[in-house]
C-alpha positions as CSV (number, residue, x, y, z in Angstrom):
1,X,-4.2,-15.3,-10.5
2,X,-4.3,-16.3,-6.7
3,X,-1.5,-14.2,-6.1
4,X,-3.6,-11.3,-7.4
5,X,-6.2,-11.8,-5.4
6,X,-4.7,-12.6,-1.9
7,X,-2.5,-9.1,-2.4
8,X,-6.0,-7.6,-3.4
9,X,-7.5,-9.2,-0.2
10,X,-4.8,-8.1,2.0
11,X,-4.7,-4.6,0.3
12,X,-8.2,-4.2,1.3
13,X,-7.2,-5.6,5.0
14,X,-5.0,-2.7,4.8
15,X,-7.2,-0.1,3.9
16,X,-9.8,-1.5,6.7
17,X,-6.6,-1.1,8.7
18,X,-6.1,2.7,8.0
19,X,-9.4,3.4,8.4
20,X,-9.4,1.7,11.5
21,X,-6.4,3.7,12.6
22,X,-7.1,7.2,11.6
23,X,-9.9,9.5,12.3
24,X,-10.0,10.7,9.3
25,X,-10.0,7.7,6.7
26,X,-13.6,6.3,6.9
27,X,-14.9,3.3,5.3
28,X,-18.8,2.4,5.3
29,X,-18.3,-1.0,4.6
30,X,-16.5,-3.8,2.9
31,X,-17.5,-3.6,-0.6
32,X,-16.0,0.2,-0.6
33,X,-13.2,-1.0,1.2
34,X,-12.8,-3.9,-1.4
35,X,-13.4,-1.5,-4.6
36,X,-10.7,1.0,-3.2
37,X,-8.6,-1.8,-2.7
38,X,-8.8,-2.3,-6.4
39,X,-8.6,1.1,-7.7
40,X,-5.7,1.8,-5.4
41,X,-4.0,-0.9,-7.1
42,X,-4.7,0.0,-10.5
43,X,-3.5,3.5,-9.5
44,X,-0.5,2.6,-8.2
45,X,0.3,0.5,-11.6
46,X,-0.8,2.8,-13.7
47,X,-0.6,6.2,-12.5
48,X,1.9,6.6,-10.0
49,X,4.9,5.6,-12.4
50,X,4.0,8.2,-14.5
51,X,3.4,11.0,-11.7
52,X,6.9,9.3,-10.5
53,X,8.9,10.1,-13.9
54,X,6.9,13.5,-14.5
55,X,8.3,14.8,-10.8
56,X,11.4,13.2,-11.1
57,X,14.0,16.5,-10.6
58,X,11.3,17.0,-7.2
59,X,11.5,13.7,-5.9
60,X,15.1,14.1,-6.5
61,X,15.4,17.3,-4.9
62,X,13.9,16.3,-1.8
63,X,15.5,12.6,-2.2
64,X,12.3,11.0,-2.8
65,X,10.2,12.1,-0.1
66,X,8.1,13.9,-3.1
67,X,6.9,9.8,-3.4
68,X,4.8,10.3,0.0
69,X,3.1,13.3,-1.7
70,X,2.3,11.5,-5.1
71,X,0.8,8.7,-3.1
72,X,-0.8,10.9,-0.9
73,X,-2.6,12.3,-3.8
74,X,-3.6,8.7,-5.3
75,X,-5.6,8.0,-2.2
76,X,-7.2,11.2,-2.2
77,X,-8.0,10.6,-6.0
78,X,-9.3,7.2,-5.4
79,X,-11.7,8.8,-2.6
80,X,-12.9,11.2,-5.1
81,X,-14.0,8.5,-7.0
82,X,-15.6,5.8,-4.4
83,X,-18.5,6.3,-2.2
84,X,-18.3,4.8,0.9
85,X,-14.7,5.6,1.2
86,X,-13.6,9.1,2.6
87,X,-10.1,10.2,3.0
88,X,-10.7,13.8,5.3
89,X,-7.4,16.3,4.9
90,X,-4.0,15.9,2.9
91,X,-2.1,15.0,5.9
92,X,-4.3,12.5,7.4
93,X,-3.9,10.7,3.4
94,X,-0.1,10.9,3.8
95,X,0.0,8.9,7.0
96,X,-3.2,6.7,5.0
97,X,-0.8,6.1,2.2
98,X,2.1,5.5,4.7
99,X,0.5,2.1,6.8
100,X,-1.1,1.1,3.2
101,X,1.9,1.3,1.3
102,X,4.1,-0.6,4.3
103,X,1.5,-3.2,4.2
104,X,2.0,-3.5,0.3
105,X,5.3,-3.3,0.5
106,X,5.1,-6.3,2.8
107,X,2.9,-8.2,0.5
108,X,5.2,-7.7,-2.1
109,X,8.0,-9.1,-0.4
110,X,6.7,-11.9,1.1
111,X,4.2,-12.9,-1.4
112,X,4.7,-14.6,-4.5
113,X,2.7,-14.5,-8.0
114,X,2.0,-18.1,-7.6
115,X,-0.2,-16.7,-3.9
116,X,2.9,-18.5,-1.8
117,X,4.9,-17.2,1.0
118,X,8.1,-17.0,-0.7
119,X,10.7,-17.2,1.8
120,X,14.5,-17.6,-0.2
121,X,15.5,-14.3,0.2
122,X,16.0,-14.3,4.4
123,X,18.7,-16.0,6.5
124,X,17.6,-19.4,7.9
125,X,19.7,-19.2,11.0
126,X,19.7,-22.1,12.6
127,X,21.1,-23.0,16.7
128,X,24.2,-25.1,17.4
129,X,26.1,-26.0,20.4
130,X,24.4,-22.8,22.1
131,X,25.7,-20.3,19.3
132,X,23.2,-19.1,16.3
133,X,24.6,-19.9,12.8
């Protein structure tokens, strides 16, 4: 559970982060930021598999660059659906979904389910005698 809700609190970081960025993502305040948060991840469990396997032969076709698109689309749907949070043109959503979905991405690999920074998966390199091993 408090790995659910530290990605949830840095999933809302990175939609304050967008916003911040862009012109055209605009955020009133934090409980909008912290409800799209949470529909964006619901979304992304729920929906965007599915959207995934139904454009399959397009994501293929343009080797998966049809995945910007489909999230591109989620974060227009989830700013249908929230006031307070406003996501103003298609393309200024795909470069929205873009920094959000780094920042998951990052979550996701850095962050376990336990809410620890799970680190087994890099090179420890360590200095000897002036060389890095």
């Amino acid at each position: 559970m408090r790995g659910v809700l530290l990605r949830w609190l840095i999933l809302t970081a990175a939609v304050l982060a967008a916003s911040w960025l862009l012109d055209g993502i605009r955020v009133s305040g934090i409980f909008p930021a912290i409800l799209a948060a949470a529909l964006l991840g619901i979304f992304n469990a729920v929906l965007r598999p599915l959207l995934i396997l139904l454009t399959l032969p397009l994501n293929i076709l343009t080797l998966g660059l049809f995945t910007f698109v489909i999230n591109a689309l989620l974060l227009l749907l989830v700013s249908a659906v929230i006031p307070g949070f406003d996501v103003l043109g298609f393309w200024t959503a795909v470069v929205g979904a873009l920094i959000i979905g780094v920042t998951s991405w990052l979550i996701n690999r850095f962050i376990g389910s336990t809410g620890r920074v799970e680190t087994a998966d890099y090179i420890d390199l360590k200095q000897r005698r002036g060389r890095w091993e």
